[in-house]
C-alpha positions as CSV (number, residue, x, y, z in Angstrom):
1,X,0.0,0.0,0.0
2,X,1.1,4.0,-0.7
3,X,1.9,5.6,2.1
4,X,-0.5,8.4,2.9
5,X,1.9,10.5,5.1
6,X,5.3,12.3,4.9
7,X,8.1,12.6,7.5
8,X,10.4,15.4,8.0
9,X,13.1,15.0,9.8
10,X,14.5,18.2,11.7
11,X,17.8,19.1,11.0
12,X,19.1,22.2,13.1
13,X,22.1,23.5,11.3
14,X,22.7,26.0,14.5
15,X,24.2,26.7,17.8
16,X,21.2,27.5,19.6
17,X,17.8,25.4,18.8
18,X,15.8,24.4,21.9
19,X,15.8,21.0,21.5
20,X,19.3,19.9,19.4
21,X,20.9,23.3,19.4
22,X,25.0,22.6,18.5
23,X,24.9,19.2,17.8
24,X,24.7,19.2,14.0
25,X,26.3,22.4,13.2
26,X,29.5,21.1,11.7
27,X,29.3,18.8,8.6
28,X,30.5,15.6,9.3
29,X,27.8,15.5,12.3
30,X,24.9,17.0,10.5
31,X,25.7,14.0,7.5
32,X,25.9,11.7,10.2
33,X,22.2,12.5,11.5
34,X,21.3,12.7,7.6
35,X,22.4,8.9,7.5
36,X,20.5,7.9,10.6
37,X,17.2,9.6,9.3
38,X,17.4,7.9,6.2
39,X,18.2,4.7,7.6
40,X,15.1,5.1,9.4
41,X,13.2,6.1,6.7
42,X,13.0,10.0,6.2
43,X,11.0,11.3,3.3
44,X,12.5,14.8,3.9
45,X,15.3,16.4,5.4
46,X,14.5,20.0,7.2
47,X,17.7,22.5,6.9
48,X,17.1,25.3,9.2
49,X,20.1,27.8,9.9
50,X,18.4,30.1,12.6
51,X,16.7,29.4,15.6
52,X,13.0,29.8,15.8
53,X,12.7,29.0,19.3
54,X,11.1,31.4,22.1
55,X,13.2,34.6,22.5
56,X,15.9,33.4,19.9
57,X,18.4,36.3,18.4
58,X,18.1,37.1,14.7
59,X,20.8,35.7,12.5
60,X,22.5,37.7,9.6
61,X,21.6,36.7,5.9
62,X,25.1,35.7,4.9
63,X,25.5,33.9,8.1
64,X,22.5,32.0,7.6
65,X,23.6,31.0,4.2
66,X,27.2,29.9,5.3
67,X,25.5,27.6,7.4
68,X,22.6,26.0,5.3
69,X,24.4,25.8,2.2
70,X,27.5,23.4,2.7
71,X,25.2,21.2,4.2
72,X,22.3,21.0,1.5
73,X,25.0,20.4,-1.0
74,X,27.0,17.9,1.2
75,X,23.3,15.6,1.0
76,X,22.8,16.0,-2.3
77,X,26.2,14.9,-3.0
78,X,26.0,12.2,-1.0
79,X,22.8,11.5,-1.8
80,X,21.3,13.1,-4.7
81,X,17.7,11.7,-4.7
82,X,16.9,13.1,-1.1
83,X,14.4,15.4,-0.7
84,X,15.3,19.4,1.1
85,X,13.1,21.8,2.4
86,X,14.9,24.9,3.4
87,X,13.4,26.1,6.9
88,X,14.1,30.2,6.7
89,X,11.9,33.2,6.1
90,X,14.6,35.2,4.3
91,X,14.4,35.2,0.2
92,X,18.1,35.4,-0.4
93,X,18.3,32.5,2.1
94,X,15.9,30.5,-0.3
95,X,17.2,31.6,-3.7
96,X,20.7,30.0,-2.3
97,X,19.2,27.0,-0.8
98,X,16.9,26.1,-4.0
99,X,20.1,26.5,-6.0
100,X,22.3,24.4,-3.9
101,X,19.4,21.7,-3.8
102,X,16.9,22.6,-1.8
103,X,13.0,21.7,-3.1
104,X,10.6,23.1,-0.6
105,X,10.6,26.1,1.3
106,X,9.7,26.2,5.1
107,X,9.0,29.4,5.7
108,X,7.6,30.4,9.6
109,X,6.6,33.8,8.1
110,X,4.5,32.6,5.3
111,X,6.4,34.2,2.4
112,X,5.5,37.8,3.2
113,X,8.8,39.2,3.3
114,X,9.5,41.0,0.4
115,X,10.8,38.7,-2.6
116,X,9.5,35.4,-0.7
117,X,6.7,34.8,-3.2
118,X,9.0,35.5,-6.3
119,X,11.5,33.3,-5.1
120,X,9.2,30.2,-5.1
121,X,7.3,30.8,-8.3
122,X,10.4,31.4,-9.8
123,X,12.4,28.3,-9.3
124,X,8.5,26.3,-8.7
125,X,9.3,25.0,-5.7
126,X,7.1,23.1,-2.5
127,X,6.2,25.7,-0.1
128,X,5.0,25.6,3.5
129,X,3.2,28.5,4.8
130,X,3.0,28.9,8.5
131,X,0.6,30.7,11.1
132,X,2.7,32.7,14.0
133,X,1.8,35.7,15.5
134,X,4.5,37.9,16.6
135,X,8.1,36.8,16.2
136,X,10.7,34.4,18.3
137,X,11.9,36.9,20.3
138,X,7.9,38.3,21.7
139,X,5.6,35.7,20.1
140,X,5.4,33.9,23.7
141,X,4.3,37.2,25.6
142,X,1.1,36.0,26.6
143,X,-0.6,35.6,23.0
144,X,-4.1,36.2,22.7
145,X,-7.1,35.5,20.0
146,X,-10.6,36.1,19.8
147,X,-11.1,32.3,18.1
148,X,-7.9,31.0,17.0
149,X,-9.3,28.2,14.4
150,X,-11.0,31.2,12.3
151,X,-8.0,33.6,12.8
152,X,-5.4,30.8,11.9
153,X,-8.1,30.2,8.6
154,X,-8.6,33.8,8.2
155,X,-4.6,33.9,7.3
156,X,-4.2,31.3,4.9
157,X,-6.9,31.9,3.2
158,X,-5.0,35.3,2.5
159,X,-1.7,34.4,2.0
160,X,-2.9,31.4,-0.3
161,X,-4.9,34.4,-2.1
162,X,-1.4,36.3,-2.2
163,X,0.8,33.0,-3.4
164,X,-1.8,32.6,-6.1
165,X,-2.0,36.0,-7.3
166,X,1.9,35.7,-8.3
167,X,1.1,32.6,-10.0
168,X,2.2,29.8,-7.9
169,X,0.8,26.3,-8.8
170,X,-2.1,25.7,-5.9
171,X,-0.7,21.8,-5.9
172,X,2.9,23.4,-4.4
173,X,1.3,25.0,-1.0
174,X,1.2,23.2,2.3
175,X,0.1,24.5,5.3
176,X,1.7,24.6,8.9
177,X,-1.0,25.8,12.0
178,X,2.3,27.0,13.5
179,X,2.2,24.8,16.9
180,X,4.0,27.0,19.8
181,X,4.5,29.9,17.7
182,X,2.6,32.6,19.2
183,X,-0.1,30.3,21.0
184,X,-0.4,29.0,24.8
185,X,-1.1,25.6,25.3
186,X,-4.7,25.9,25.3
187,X,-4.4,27.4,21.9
188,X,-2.2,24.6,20.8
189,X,-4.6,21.7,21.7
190,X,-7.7,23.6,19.9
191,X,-5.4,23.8,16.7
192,X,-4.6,20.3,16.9
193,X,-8.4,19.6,17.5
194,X,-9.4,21.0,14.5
195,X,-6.9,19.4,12.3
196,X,-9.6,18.3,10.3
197,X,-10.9,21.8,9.8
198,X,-7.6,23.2,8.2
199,X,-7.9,20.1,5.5
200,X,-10.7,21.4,4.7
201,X,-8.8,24.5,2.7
202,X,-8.1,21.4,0.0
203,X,-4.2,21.7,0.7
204,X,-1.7,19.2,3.2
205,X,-1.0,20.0,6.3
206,X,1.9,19.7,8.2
207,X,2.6,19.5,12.1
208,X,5.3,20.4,13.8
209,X,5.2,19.5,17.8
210,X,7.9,17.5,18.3
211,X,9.2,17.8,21.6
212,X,7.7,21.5,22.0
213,X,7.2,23.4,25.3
214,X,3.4,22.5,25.2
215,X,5.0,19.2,26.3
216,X,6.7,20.4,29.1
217,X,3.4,22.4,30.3
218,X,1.2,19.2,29.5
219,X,3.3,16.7,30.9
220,X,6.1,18.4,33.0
221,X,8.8,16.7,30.9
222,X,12.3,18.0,29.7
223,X,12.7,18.1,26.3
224,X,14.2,14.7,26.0
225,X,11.5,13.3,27.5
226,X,9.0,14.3,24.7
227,X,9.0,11.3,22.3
228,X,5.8,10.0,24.0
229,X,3.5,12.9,23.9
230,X,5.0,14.5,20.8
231,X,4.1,10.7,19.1
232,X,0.3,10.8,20.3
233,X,-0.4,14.0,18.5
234,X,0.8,12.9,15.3
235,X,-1.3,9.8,15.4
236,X,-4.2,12.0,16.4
237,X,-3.4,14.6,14.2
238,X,-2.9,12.1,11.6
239,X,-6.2,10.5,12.3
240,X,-7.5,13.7,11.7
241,X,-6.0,13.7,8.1
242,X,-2.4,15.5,8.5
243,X,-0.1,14.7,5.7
244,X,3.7,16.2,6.5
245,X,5.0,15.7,9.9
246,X,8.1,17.5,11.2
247,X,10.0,15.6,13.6
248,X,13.3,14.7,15.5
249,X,12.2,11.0,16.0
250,X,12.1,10.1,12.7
251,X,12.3,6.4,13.2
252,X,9.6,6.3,15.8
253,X,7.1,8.5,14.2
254,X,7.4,6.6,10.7
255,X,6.5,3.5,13.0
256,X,3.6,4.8,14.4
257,X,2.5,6.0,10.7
258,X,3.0,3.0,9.2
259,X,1.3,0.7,11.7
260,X,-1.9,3.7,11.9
261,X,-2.1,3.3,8.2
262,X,-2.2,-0.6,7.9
263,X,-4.5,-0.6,11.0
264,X,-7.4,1.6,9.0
265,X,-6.2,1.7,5.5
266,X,-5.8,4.1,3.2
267,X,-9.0,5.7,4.0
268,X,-7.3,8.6,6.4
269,X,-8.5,11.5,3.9
């Protein structure tokens, strides 16, 4: 049977990510993870080169891009069928990971810098369009919404509207609630609720929770303690109809896929 689902496997090119900050930041180690998450069954590898966690510092484009870059080629060299996103909101950032290799763009900010759009039309890439409010260094000061489902809706249905307008192909866009990003756990759970309801815009959806804070507020566990509870949201969220799933545990989470989807079928959608 097809698989009906899509692991990405994290790959924190950085110094300072919450969860694997500094451990893959030099090449030799970052290919080493590739190798583990391909082992275990990857569908795609995530290159981010700045920390998006709570109250993170900006990062430089040309910084950004000496980090990301080296390492997308280094995969595709090693392996050149692999699948890349590129997670990064900046469209110089893009433009050189789409040239080095890279074939979606993860993009926290939803392509509204300036350029963002033009960038993915022009080399007709996979994009991911994500929900935050506020940025990494305020978006956790006590967020608020008057109904989080409809304001979450309310702002991809505009920046699909916006992506569309400069042409993009409808079949390239995924969309990303943007779990922790501007949201208290209370928000978080609703989003995840209504997984259902953001399938209902007719494009994937991805989750990313793995091993988020909302774990350490639900369950009162460090962030290498997470596997358990970052696992039963994807199989709910899955359930739910979820399609891409962003994760550290690649090997666990494509185990839980795989035995959901032979348990009900291919009837997830």
């Amino acid at each position: 049977m097809d698989k009906d689902y899509q692991v990405m496997g994290v790959l924190n090119v950085t110094p300072d990510s919450f969860s694997d900050g500094g451990q893959f930041n030099q090449i030799e180690a970052a290919i080493q993870q590739v190798d583990t998450m391909i082992t275990d069954h990857v569908d795609w590898i995530d290159v981010g080169g700045e920390s998006t966690r709570p109250g993170a510092a900006a990062v430089g484009v040309d910084e950004e891009i000496a980090r990301v870059v080296p390492v997308i080629q280094a995969i595709k060299a090693k392996y050149p069928a692999q699948k890349i996103s590129i997670d990064t909101s900046k469209p110089e950032v893009m433009e050189a990971a789409v040239m080095a290799g890279a074939s979606m763009i993860n993009d926290i900010n939803a392509l509204q810098a300036d350029g963002a759009i033009e960038v993915a039309v022009k080399h007709d890439v996979m994009v991911c369009l994500m929900h935050k409010q506020g940025t990494p260094q305020d978006m956790q000061n006590q967020p608020e919404y008057d109904d989080v489902v409809q304001e979450v809706l309310d702002f991809f249905a505009v920046r699909v509207e916006d992506c569309l307008s400069y042409g993009m192909d409808a079949a390239r866009i995924i969309l990303d609630p943007g779990i922790g990003f501007g949201k208290t756990l209370a928000h978080n759970l609703q989003l995840i609720q209504n997984t259902a309801t953001f399938k209902q815009m007719g494009f994937p959806v991805l989750l990313g929770v793995s091993r988020k804070s909302m774990f350490g507020e639900l369950l009162n566990r460090p962030v290498d303690q997470r596997m358990a509870g970052s696992l039963a949201v994807a199989q709910f969220a899955y359930l739910q109809g979820a399609d891409y799933f962003r994760v550290h545990d690649v090997a666990a989470t494509v185990d839980m896929l795989a035995t959901c989807q032979a348990l009900i079928g291919t009837d997830n959608d």
